[in-house]
KENUVEX-859995 format. One record per residue (C-alpha): residue number from 1; x, y, z; residue in one letter. Coordinates in steps of 0.05 Angstrom, whole numbers. Each point is the difference from the previous one (the first is absolute). Example, Ala and Ser with C-alpha at 12.3 -4.5 7.8 and 13.67 -1.06 7.14 Angstrom:
# residues 2
- k, xx, yy, zz, r
- 1, 246, -90, 156, A
- 2, 27, 69, -13, S
END
This chain:
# residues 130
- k, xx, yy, zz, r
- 1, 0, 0, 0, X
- 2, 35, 70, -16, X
- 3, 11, 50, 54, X
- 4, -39, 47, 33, X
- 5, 7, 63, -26, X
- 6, -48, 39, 28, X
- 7, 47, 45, 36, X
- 8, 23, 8, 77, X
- 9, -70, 31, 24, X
- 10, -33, -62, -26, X
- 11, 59, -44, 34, X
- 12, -1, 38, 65, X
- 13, -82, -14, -1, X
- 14, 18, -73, -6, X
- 15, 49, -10, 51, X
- 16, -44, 39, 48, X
- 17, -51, -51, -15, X
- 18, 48, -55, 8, X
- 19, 33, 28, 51, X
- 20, -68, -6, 41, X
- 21, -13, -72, -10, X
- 22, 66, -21, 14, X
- 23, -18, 44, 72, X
- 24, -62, -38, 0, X
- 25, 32, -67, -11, X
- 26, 68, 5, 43, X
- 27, -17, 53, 58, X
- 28, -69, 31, 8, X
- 29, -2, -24, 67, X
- 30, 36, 11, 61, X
- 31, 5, -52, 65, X
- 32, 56, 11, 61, X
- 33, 38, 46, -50, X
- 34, 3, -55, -64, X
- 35, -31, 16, -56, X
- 36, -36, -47, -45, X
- 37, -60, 9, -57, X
- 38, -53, -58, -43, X
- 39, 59, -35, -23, X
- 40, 11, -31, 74, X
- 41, -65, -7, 21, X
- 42, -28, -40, -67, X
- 43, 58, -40, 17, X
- 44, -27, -19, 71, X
- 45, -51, -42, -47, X
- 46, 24, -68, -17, X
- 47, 3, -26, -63, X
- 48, -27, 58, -41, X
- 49, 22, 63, 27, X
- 50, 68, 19, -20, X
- 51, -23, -20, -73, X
- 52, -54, 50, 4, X
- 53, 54, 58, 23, X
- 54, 40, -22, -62, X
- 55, -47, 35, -46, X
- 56, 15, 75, 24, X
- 57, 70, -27, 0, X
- 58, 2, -31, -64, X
- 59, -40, 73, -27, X
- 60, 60, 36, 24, X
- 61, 47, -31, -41, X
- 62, -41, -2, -69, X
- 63, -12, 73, 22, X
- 64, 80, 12, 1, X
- 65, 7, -36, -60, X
- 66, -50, 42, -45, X
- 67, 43, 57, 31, X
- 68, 60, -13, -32, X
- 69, 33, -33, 50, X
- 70, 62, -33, -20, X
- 71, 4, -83, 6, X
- 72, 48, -5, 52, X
- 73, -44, 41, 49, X
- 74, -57, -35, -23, X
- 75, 42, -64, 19, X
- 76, 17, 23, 69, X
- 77, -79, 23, 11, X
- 78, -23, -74, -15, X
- 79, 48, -29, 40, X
- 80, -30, 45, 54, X
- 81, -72, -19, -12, X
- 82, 32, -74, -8, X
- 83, 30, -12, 72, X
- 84, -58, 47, 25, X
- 85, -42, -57, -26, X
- 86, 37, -70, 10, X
- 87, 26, 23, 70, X
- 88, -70, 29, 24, X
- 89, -28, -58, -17, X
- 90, 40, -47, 51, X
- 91, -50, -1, 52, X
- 92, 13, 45, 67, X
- 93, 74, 10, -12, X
- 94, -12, 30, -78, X
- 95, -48, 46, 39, X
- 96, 47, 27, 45, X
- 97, 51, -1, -56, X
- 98, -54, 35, -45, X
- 99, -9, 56, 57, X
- 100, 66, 31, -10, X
- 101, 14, -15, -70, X
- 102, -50, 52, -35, X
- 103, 11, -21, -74, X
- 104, -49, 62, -19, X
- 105, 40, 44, 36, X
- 106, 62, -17, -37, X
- 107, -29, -4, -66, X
- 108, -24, 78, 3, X
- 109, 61, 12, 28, X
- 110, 29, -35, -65, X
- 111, -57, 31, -46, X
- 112, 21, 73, 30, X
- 113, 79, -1, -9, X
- 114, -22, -17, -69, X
- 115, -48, 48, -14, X
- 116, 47, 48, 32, X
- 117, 55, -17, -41, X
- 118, -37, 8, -66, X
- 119, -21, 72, 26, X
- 120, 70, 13, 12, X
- 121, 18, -29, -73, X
- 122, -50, 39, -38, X
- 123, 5, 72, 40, X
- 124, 77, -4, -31, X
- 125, -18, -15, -66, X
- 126, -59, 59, -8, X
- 127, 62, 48, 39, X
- 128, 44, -33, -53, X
- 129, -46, 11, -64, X
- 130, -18, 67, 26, X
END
């Protein structure tokens, strides 16, 4: 699929949106001072429930890939969403595992740097053609 090119307001509207449900996901609430959002608590339900918080997950990823991100971050967001999916699903010790990993987290962390980057990238070239 070809990049994105609707510009950085567009981008910045997308990783606010992203941003958000990776929030949602990894640390919307807060217990004893540890933070932890859906992702955790879906995973608290056996069999099912860390395969239905791979869906946002998974959403995250396409959604950085229809951005332009390159392959090798792409790569390192899957494996993310990959151990944040094998290891949460290990009954009670995935769970606890899966509470401090935050997969979402890292892959808008990932998803930023890159969008950030590209920002970078194309305000030199406009300063450079101009």
């Amino acid at each position: 699929m070809p990049k994105d090119t609707t510009g950085p307001i567009r981008h910045a509207e997308e990783l606010a949106r992203l941003d958000r449900m990776a929030h949602l996901m990894d640390a919307r609430f807060k217990l004893f001072g540890f933070r932890f959002g859906y992702d955790s608590l879906l995973g608290l339900i056996p069999g099912i429930g860390d395969t239905i918080s791979l869906a946002p997950s998974a959403w995250l990823v396409w959604r950085a890939h229809q951005l332009g991100v390159p392959h090798r971050k792409i790569g390192r967001m899957a494996v993310n969403t990959g151990i944040d999916y094998v290891v949460g699903s290990i009954p009670i010790i995935g769970d606890l595992i899966d509470f401090g990993f935050k997969a979402n987290l890292r892959n808008a962390a990932i998803l930023r740097e890159h969008l950030e980057e590209d920002a970078v990238r194309t305000a030199r070239d406009v300063t450079r053609r101009g």
